[in-house]
C-alpha positions as CSV (number, residue, x, y, z in Angstrom):
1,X,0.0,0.0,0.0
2,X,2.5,2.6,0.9
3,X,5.1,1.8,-2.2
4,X,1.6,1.9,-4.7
5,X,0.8,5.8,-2.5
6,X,4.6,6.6,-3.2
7,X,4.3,5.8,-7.2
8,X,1.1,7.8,-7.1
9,X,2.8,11.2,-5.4
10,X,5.6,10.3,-8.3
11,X,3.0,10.4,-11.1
12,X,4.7,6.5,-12.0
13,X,1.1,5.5,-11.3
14,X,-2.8,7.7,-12.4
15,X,-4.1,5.9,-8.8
16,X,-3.8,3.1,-6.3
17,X,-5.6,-0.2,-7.1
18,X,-5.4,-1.5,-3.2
19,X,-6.9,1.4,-2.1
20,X,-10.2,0.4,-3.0
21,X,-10.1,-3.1,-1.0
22,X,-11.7,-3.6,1.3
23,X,-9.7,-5.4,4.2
24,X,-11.1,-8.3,6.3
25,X,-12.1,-7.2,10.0
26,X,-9.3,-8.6,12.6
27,X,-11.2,-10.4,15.5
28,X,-9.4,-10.2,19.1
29,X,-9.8,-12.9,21.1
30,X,-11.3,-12.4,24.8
31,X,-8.8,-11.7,27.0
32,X,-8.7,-13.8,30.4
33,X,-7.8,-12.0,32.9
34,X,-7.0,-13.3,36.7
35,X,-7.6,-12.1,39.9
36,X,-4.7,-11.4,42.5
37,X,-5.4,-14.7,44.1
38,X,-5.2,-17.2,41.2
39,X,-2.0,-14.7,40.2
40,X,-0.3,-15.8,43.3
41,X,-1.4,-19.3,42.9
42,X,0.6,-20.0,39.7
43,X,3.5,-18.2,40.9
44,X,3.5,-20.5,44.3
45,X,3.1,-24.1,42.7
46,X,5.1,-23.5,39.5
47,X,8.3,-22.5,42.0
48,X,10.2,-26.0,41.6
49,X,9.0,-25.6,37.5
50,X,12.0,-25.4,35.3
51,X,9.8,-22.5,33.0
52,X,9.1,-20.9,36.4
53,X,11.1,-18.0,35.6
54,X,9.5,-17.4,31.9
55,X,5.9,-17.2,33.6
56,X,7.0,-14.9,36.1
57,X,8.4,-12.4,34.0
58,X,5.2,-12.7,31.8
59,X,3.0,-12.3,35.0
60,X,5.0,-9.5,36.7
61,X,6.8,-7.9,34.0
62,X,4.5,-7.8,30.9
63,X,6.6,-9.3,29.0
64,X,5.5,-10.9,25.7
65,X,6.4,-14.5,25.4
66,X,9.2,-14.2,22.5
67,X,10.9,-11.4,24.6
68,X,11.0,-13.5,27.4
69,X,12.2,-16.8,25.5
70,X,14.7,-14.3,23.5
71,X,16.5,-12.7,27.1
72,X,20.2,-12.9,27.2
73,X,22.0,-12.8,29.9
74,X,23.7,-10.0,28.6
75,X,20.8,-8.5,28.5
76,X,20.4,-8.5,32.7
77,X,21.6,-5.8,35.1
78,X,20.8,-7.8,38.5
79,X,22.0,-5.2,40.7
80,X,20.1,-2.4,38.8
81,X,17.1,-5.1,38.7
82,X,16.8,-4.5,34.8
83,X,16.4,-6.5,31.5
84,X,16.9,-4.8,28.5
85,X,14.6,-6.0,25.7
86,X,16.6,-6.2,22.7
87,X,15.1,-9.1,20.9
88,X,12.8,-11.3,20.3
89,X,11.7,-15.2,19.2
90,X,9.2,-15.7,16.7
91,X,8.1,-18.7,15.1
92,X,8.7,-18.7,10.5
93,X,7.3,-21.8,8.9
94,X,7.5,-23.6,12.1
95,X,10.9,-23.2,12.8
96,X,12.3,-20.3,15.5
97,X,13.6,-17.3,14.3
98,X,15.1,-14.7,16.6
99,X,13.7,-11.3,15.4
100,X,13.8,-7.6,17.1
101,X,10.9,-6.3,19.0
102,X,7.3,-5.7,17.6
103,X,7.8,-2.3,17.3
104,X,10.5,0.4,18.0
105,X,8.6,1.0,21.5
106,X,9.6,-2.7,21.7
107,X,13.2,-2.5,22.7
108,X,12.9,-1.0,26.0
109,X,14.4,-1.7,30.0
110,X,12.1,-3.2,32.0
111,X,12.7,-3.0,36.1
112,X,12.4,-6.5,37.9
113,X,11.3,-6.4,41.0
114,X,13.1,-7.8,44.5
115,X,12.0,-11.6,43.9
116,X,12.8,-12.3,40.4
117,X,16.1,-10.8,40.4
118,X,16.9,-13.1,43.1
119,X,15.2,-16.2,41.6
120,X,17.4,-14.9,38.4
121,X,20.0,-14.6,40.1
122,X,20.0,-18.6,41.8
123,X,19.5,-19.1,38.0
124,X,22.6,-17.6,36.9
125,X,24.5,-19.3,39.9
126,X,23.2,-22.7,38.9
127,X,24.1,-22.6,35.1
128,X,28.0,-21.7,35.8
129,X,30.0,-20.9,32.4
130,X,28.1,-18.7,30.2
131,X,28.5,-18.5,27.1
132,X,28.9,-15.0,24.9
133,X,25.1,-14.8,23.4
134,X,24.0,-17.5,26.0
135,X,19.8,-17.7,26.2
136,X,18.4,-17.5,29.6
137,X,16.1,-20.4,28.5
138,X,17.2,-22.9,26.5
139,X,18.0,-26.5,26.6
140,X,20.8,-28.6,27.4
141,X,22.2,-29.0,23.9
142,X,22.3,-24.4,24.1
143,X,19.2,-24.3,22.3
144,X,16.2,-21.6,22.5
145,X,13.1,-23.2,23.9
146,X,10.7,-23.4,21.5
147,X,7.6,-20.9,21.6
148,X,5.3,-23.3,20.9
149,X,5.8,-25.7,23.1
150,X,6.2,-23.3,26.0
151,X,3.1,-22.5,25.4
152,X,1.7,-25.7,25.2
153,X,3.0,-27.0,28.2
154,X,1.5,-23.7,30.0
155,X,-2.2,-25.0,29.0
156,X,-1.5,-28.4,30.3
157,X,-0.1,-26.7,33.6
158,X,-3.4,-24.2,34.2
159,X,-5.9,-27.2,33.6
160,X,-3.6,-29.4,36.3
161,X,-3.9,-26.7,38.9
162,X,-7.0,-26.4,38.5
163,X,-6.9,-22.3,37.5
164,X,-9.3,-20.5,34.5
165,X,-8.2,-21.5,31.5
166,X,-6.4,-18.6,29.7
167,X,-3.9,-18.6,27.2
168,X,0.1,-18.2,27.9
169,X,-0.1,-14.2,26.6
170,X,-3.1,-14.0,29.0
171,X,-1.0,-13.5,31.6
172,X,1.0,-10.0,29.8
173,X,-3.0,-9.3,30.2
174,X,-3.5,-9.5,33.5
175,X,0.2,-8.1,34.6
176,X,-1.4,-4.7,32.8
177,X,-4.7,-5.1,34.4
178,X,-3.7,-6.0,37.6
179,X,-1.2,-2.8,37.6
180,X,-3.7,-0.4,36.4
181,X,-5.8,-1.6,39.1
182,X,-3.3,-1.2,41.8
183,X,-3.1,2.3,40.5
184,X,0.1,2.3,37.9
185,X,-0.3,5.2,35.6
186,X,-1.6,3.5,32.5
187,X,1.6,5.4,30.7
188,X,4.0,3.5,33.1
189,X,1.9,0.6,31.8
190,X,2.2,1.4,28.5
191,X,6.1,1.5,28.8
192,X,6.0,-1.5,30.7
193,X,4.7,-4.0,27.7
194,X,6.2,-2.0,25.3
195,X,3.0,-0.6,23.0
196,X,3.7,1.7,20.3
197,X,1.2,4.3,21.4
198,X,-0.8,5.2,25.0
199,X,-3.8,4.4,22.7
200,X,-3.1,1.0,21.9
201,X,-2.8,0.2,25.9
202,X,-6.2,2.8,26.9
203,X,-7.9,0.8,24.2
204,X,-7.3,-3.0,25.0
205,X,-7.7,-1.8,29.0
206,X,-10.5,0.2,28.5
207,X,-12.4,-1.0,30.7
208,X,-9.7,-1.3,33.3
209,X,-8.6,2.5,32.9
210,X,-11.9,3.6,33.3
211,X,-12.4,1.9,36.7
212,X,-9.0,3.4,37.9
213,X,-10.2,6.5,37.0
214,X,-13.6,6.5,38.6
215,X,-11.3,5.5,42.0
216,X,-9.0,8.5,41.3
217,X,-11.8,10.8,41.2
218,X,-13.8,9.4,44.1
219,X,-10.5,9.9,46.0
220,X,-9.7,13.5,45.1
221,X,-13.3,14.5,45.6
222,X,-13.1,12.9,49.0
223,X,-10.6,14.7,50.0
224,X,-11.2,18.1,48.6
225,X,-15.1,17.8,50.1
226,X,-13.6,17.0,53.3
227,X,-12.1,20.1,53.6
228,X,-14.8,22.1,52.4
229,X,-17.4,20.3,55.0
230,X,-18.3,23.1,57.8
231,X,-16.3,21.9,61.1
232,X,-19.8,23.2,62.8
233,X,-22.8,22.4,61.2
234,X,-24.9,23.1,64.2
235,X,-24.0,27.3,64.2
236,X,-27.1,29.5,63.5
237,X,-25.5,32.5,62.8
238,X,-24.6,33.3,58.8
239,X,-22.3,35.6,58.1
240,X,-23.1,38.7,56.5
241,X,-20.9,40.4,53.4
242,X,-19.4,42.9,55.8
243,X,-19.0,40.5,59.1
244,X,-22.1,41.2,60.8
245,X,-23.9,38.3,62.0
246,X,-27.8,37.7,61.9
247,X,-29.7,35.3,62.7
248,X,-31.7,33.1,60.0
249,X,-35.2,33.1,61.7
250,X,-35.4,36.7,61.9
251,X,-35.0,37.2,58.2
252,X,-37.5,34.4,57.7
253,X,-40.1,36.5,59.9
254,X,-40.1,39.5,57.5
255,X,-40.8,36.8,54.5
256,X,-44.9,36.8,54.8
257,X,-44.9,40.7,55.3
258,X,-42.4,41.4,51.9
259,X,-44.1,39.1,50.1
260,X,-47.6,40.6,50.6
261,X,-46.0,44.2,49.5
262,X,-45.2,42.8,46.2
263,X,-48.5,40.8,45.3
């Protein structure tokens, strides 16, 4: 489309054919997202898991599942508690490719919080020797894992723990939802999972962002009407313009008698 536009502006071309097709609607599948509970759940029985680590930094992180698979460990600052996305594995006619981020907001640093740069740390420790360009997840022949069957083995793990079923990016889902519940600015968010635009992330956690936001308003009204309450409700004197005071049933005495005046 854009090369036929270009020909067009360079007169090569009278007008662009593609422009009038009309493209098939993409369907998004329904997200699943968990609650804090069943969250915790996965992260407490999967902790002897070998992929424990890859669903963790889904979970927490945001991470999307060929970011995680395709983190060096070049690519980890354990005492700054970062990964730097640089990369990522994709899957090209069944075989896996290693590829660079989904978008230029893609290759981004990511904080980790307290418990998975530890558990990445007893990680590290436990490999030994690493190689230059060494995966964090791979086999023992040096391997990436394969996407797909990370992902298969994920479904197999939520039906054996008995959790909602959800699919292995579900849970880049509810790390997003779970923050912007918790009240993570939704551009922190954003920067987090690595969306091109604030759009993209307002518009798949719509409904999300506009729960946070009734909270935030609820809050700041609460506390701006709490300080304009009267501390004494029970005082019957007003206040007049120029400081005198009155009282309020005198004025309503005079009511009957003005009114008559003017009828």
């Amino acid at each position: 489309m854009s090369a036929l536009n270009t020909a067009v502006r360079r007169g090569l071309r009278p007008t662009n054919p593609a422009a009038l097709v009309e493209l098939p609607r993409t369907e998004r599948h329904e997200m699943t997202i968990w609650t804090t509970t069943q969250a915790q759940t996965l992260l407490h029985r999967t902790r002897e898991h070998r992929w424990h680590l890859v669903y963790r930094l889904l979970l927490i992180c945001g991470l999307r599942r060929g970011e995680t698979l395709g983190i060096q460990w070049h690519d980890l600052d354990l005492e700054a508690k970062t990964v730097h996305i640089r990369r990522q594995l994709t899957l090209v006619a069944g075989q896996t490719a290693v590829g660079s981020p989904k978008s230029a907001k893609g290759v981004r640093t990511v904080h980790l919080d307290d418990d998975t740069a530890a558990v990445l740390d007893t990680h590290q420790r436990a490999v030994g020797d690493i190689s230059p360009g060494a995966f964090v997840f791979q086999d023992e022949a040096g391997i990436p894992l394969d996407p797909a069957a990370v992902s298969r083995q994920f479904t197999i793990l939520v039906k054996e723990l008995g959790l909602p079923p959800m699919w292995l990016h579900d849970l880049r889902h509810t790390s997003a939802s779970l923050g912007l519940e918790a009240g993570e600015p939704i551009t922190q968010v954003s920067r987090r999972l690595g969306h091109s635009t604030i759009a993209i992330t307002g518009d798949i956690y719509t409904h999300v962002s506009s729960q946070a936001a009734q909270e935030a308003v609820d809050t700041l009204a609460g506390r701006i009407g709490s300080h304009l309450r009267s501390p004494n409700r029970s005082n019957t004197y007003c206040h007049h313009p120029r400081g005198v005071r009155r009282r309020p049933e005198r004025t309503l005495l005079w009511l009957p008698f003005i009114s008559r005046l003017f009828c």
